[in-house]
N, CA, C and O atoms as a MOPAC input file, in Angstrom:
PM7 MOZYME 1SCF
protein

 N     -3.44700 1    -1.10300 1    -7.31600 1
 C     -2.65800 1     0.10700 1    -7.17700 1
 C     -2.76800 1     0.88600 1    -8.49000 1
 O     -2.84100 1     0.33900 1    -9.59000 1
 N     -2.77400 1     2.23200 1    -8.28300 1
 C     -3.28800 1     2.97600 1   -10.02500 1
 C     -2.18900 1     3.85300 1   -10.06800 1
 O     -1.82500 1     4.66500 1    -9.21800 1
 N     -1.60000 1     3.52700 1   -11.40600 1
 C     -0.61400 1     4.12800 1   -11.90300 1
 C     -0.69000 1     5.74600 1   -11.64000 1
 O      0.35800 1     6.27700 1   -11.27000 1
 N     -1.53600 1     6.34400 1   -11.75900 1
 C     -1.91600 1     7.70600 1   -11.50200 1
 C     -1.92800 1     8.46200 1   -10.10900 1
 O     -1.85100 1     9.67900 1    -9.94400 1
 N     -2.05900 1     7.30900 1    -8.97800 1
 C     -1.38100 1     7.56700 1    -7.65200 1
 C      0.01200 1     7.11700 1    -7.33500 1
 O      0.64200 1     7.69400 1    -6.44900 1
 N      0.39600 1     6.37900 1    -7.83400 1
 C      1.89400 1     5.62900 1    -7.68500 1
 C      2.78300 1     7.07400 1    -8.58700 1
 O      3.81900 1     7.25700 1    -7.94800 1
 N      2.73400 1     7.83900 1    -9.49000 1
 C      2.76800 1     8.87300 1   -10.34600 1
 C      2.63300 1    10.49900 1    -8.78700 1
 O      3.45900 1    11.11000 1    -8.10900 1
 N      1.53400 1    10.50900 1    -8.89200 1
 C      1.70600 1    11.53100 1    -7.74800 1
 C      2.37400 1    11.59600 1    -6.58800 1
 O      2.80500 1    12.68100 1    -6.19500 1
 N      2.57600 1    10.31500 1    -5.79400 1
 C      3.31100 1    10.20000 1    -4.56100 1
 C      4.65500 1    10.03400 1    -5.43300 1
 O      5.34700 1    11.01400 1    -5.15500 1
 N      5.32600 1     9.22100 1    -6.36800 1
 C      6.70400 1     9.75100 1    -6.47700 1
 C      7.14900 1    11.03600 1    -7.32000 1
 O      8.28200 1    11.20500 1    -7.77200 1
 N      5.97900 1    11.98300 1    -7.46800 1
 C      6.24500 1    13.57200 1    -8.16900 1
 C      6.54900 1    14.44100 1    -7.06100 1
 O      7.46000 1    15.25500 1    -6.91000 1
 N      5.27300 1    13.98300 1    -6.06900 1
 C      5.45500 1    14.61000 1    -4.69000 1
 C      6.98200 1    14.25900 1    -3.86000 1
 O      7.74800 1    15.11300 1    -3.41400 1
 N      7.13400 1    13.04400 1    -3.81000 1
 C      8.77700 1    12.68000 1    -3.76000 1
 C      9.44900 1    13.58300 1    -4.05900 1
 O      9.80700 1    14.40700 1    -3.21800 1
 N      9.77400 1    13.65400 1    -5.26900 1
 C     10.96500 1    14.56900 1    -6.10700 1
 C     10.63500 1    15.74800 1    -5.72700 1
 O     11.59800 1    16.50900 1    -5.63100 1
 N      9.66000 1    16.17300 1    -5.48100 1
 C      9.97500 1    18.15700 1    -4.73100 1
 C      9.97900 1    18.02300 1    -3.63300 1
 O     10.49700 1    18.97400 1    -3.04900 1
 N      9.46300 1    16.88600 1    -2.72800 1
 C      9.50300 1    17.17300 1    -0.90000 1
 C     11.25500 1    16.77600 1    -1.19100 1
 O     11.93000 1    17.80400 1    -1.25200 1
 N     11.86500 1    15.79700 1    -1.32700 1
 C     13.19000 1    15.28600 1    -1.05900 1
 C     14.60800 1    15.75100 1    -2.17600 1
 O     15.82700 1    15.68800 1    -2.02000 1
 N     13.77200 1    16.19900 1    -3.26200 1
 C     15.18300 1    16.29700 1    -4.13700 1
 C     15.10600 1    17.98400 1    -4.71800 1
 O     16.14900 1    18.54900 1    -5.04600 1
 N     13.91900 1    18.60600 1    -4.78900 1
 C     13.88000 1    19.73400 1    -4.61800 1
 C     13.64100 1    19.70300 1    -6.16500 1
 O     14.02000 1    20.81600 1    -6.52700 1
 N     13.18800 1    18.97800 1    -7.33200 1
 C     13.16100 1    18.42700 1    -8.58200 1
 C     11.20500 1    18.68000 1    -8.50400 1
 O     10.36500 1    18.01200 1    -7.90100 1
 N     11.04800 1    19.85500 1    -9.34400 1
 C      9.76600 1    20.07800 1    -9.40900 1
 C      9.12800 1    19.81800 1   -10.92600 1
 O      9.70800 1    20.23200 1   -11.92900 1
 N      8.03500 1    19.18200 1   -10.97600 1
 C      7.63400 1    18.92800 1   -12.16400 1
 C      8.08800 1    18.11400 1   -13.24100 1
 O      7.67100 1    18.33600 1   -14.37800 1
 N      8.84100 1    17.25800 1   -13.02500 1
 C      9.72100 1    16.52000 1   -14.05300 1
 C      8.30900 1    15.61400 1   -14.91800 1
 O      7.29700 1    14.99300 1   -14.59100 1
 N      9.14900 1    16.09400 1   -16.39000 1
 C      8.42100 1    14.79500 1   -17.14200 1
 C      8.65700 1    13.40100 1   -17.40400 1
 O      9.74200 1    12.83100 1   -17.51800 1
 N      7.22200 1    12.81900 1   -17.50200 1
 C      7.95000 1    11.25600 1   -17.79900 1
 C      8.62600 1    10.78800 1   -17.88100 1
 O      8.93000 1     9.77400 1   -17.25200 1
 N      9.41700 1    11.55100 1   -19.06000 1
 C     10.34100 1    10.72100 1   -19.47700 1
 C     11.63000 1    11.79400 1   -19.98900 1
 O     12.27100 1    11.94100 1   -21.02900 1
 N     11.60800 1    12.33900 1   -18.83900 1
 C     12.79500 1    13.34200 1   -18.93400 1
 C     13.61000 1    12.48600 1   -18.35400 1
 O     13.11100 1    11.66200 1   -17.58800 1
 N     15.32000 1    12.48500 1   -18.63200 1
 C     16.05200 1    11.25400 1   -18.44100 1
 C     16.78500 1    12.21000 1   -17.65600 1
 O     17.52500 1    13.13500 1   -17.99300 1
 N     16.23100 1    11.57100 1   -15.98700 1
 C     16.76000 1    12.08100 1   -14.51400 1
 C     18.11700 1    12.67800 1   -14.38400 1
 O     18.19000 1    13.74600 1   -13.77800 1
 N     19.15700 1    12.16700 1   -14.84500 1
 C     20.60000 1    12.38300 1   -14.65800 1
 C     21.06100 1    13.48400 1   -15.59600 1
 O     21.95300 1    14.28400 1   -15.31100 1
 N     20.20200 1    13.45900 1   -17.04100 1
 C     20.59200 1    14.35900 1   -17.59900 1
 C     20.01800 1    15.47300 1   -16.86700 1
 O     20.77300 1    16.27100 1   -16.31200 1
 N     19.01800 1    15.58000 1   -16.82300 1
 C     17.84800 1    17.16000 1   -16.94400 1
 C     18.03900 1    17.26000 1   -15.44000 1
 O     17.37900 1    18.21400 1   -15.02700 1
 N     18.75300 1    16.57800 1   -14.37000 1
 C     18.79800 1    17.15000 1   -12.70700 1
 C     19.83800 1    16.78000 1   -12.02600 1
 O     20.27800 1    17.23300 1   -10.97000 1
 N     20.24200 1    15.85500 1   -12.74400 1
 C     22.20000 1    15.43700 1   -12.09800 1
 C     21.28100 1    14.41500 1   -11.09300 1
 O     21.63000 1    14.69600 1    -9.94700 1
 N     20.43700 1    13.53900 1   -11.06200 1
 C     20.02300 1    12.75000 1   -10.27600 1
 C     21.30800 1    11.72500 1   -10.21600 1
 O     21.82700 1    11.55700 1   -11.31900 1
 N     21.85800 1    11.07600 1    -9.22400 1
 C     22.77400 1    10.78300 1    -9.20800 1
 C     22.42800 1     9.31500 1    -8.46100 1
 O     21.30200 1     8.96400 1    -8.10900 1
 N     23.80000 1     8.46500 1    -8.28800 1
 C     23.48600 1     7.13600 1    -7.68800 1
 C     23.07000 1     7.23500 1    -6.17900 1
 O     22.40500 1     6.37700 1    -5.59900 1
 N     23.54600 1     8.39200 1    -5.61700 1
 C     22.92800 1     8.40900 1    -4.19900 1
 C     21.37300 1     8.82000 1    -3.91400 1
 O     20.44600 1     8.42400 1    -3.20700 1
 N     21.57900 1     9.66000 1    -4.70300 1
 C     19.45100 1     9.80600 1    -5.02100 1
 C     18.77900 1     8.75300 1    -5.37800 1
 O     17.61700 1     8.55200 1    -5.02700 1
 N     19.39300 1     8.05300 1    -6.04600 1
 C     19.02200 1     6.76500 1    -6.27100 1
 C     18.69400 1     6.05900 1    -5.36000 1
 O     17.77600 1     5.24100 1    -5.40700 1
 N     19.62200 1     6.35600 1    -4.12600 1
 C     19.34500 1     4.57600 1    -2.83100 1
 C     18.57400 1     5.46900 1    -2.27200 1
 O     17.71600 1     4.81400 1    -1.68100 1
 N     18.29200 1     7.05700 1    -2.04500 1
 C     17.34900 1     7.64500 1    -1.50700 1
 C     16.04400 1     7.26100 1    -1.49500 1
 O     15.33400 1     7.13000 1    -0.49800 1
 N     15.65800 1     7.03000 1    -2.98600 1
 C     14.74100 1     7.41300 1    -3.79700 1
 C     13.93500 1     5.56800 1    -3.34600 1
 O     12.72800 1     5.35200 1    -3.23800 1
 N     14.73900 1     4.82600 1    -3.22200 1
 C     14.66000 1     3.44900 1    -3.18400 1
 C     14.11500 1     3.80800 1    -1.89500 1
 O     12.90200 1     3.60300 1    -1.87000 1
 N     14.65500 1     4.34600 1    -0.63900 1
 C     14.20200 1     4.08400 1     0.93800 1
 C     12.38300 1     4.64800 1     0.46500 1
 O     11.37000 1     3.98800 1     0.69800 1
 N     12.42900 1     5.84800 1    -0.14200 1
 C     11.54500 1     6.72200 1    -0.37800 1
 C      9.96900 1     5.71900 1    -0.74100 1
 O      8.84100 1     5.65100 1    -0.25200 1
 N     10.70500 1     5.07400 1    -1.85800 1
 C      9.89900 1     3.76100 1    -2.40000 1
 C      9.09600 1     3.07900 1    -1.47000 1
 O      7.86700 1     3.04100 1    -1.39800 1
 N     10.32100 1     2.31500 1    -0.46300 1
 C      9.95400 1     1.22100 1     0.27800 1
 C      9.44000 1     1.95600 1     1.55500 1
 O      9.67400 1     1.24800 1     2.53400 1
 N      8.88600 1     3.00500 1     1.86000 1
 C      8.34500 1     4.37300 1     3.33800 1
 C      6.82100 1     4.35900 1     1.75000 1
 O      5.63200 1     4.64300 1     1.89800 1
 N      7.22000 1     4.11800 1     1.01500 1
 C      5.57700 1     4.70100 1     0.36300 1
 C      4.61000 1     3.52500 1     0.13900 1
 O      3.38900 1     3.58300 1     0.28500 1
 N      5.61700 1     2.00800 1    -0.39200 1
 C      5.13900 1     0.96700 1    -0.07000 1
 C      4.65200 1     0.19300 1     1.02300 1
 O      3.72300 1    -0.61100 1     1.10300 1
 N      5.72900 1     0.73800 1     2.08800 1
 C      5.39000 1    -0.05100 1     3.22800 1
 C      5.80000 1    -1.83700 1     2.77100 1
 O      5.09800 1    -2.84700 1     2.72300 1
 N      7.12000 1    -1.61000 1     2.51900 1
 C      7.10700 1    -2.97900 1     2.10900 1
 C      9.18800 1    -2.62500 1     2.12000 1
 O      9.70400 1    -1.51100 1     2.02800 1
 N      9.89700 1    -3.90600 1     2.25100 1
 C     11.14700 1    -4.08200 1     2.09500 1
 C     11.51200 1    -4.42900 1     0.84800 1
 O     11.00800 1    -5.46200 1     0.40800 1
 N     12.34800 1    -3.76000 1     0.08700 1
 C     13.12900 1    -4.28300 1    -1.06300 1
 C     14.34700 1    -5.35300 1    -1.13000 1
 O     15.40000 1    -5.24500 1    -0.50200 1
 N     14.07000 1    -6.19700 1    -1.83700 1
 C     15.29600 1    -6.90800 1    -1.90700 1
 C     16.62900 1    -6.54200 1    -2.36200 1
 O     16.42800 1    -5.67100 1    -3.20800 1
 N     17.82700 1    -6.72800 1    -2.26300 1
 C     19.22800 1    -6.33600 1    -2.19600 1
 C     18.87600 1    -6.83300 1    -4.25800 1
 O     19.04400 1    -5.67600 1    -4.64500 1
 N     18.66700 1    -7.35500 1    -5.14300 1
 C     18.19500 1    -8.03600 1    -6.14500 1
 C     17.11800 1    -6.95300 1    -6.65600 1
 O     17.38200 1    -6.45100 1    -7.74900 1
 N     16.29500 1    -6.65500 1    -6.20800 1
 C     14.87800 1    -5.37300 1    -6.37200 1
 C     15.79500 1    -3.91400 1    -6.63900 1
 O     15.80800 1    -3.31300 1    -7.71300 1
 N     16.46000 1    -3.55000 1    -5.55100 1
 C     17.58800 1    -2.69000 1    -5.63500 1
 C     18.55600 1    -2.68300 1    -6.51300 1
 O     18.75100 1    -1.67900 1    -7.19800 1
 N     19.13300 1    -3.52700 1    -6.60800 1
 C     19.99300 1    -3.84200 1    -7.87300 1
 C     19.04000 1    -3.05900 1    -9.50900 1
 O     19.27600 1    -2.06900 1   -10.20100 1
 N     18.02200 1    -4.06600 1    -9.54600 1
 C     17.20500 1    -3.85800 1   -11.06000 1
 C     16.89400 1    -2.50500 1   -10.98900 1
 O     16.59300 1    -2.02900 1   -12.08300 1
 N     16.86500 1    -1.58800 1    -9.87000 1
 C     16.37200 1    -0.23600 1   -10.04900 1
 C     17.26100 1     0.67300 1   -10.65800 1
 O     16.96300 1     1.75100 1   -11.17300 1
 N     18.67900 1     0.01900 1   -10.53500 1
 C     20.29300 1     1.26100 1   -10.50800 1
 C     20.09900 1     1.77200 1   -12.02400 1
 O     20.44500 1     2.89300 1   -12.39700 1
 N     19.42600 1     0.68300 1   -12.94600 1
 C     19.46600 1     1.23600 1   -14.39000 1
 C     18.05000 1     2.72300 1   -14.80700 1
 O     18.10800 1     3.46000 1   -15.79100 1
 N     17.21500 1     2.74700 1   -13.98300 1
 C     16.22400 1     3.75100 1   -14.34700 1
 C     16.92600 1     4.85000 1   -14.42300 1
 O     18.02800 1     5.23600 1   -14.03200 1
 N     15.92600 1     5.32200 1   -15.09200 1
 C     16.56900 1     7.00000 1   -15.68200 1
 C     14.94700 1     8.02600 1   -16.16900 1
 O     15.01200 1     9.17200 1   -16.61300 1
 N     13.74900 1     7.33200 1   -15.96200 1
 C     13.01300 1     8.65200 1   -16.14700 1
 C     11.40200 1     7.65000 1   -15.39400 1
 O     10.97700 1     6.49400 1   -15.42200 1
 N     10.96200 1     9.07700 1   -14.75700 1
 C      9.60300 1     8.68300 1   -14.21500 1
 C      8.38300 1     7.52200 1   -14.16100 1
 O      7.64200 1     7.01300 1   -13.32000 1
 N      8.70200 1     7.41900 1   -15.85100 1
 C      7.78500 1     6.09100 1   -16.02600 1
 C      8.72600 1     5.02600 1   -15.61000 1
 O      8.28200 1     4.22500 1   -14.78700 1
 N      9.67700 1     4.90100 1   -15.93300 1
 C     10.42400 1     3.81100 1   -15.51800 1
 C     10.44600 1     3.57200 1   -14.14800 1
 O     10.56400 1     2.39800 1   -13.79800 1
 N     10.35500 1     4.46300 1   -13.27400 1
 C      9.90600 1     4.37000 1   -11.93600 1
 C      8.74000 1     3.86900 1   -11.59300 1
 O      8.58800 1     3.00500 1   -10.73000 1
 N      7.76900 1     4.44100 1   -12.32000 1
 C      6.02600 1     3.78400 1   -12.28300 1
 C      6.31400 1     2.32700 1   -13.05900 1
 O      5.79400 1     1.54900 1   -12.25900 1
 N      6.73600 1     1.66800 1   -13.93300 1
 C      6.94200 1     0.55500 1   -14.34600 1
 C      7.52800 1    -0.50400 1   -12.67900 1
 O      6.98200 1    -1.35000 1   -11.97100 1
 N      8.57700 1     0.02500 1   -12.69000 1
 C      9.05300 1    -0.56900 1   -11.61400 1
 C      8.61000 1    -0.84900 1   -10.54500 1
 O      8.98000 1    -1.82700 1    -9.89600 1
 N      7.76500 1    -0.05600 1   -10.19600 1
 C      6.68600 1    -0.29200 1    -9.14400 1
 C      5.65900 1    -1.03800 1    -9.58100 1
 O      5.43300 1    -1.98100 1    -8.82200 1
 N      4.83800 1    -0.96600 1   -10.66300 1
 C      4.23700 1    -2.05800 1   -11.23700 1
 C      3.97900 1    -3.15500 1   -10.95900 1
 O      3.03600 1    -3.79200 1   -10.49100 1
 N      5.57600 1    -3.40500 1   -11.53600 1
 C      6.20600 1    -4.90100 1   -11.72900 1
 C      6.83400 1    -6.04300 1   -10.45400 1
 O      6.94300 1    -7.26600 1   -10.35900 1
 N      7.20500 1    -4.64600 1    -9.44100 1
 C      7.12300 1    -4.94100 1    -7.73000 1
 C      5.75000 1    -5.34900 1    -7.42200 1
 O      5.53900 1    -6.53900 1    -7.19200 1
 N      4.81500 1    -4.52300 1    -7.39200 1
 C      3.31900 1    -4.85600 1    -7.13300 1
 C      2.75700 1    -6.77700 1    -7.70300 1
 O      2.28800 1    -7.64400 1    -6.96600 1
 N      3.04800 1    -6.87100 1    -9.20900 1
 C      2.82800 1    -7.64400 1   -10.12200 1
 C      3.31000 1    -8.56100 1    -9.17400 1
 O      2.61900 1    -9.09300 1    -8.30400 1
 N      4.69200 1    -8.76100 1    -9.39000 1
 C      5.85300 1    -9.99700 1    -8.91700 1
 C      4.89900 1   -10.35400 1    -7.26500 1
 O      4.09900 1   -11.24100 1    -6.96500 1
 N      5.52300 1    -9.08000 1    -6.42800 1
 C      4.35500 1    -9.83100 1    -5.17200 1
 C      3.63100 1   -10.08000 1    -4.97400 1
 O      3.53000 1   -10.79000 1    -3.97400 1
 N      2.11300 1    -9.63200 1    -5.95500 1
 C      1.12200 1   -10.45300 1    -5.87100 1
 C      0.96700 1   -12.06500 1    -6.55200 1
 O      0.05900 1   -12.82100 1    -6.20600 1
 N      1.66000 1   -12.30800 1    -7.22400 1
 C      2.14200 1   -13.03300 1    -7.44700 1
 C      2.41000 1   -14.48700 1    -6.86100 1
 O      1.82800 1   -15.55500 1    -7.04500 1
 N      3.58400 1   -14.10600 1    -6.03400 1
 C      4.18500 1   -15.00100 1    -4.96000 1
 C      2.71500 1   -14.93100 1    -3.70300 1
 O      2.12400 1   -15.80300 1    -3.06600 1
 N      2.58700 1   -13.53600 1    -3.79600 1
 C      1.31300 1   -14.10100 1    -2.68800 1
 C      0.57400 1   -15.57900 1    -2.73200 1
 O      0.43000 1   -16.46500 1    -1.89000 1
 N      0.15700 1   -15.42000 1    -4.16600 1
 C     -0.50200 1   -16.70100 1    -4.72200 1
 C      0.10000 1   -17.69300 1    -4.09600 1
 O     -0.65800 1   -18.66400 1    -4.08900 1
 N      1.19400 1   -17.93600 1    -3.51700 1
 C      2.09200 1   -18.98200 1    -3.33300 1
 C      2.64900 1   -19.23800 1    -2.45900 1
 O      3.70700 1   -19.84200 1    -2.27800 1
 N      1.33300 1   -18.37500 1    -1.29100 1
 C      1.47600 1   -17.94900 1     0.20000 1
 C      3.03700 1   -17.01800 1     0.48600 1
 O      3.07000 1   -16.56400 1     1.63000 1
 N      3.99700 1   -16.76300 1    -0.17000 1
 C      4.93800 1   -16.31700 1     0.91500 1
 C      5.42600 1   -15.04000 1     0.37800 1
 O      6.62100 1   -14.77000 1     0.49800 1
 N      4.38100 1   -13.98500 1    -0.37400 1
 C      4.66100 1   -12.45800 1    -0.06800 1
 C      3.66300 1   -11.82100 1    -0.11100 1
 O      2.65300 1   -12.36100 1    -0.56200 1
 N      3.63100 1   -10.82400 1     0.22300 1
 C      2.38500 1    -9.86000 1     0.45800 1
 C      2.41600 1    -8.93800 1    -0.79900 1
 O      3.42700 1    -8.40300 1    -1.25500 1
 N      0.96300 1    -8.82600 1    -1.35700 1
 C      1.21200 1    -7.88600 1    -2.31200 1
 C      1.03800 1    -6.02500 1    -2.10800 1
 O      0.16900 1    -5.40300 1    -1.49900 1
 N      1.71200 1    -5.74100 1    -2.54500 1
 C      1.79300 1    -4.29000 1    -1.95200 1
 C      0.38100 1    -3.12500 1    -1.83000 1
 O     -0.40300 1    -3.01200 1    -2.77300 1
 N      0.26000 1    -2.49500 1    -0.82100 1
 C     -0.77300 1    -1.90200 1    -0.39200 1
 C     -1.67200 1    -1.34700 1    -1.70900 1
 O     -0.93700 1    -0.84600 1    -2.56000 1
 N     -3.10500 1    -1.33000 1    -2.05900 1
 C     -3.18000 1    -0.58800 1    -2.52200 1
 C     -2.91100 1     1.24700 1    -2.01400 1
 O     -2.48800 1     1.69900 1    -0.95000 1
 N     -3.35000 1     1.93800 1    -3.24200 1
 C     -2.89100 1     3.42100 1    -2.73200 1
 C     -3.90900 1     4.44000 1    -2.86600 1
 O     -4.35700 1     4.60700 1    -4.00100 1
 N     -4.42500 1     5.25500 1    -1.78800 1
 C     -5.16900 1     6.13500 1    -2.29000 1
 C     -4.70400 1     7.71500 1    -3.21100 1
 O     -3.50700 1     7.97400 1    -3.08500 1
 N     -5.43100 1     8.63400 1    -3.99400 1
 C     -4.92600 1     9.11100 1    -4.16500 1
 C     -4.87300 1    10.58900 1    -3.60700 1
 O     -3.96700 1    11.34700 1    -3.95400 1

């Protein structure tokens, strides 16, 4: 999965769903757009419709602290990472790659 498509589909996110155009990296969401905790569980469904994959109630949890773009691309990452992972260990699938 390449950081540089995982980056475009959640930029494209933020203007199809939150109306949040162009945000930088590491512009800190809540300040610079009032991104709020409900955009948040949005943003999570948004995630798991781009993954094609279910989040854990635990996965969800670790997300409530992000606050800017990369931290979103990290997080996805580290989702990707962790399930390929367990794949190794037969019992998760690792998440799709992505075109861009």
């Amino acid at each position: 999965m390449e950081r540089d498509a995982i980056k475009a589909a959640i930029i494209r996110i933020f203007d199809e769903k939150f109306e949040i155009v162009g945000p930088s990296a590491d512009d800190n969401l809540r300040d610079a757009y009032e991104f709020d905790s409900i955009d948040a569980v949005e943003l999570l469904h948004e995630i798991e419709i781009l993954l094609d994959t279910r989040l854990t109630q635990a996965e969800k949890k670790n997300a409530m602290e992000i606050r800017t773009i990369n931290q979103i691309l990290d997080y996805i990452e580290d989702l990707a990472r962790d399930r390929c992972l367990s794949k190794s260990s037969g019992s998760e699938q690792c998440l799709p790659t992505m075109e861009p």
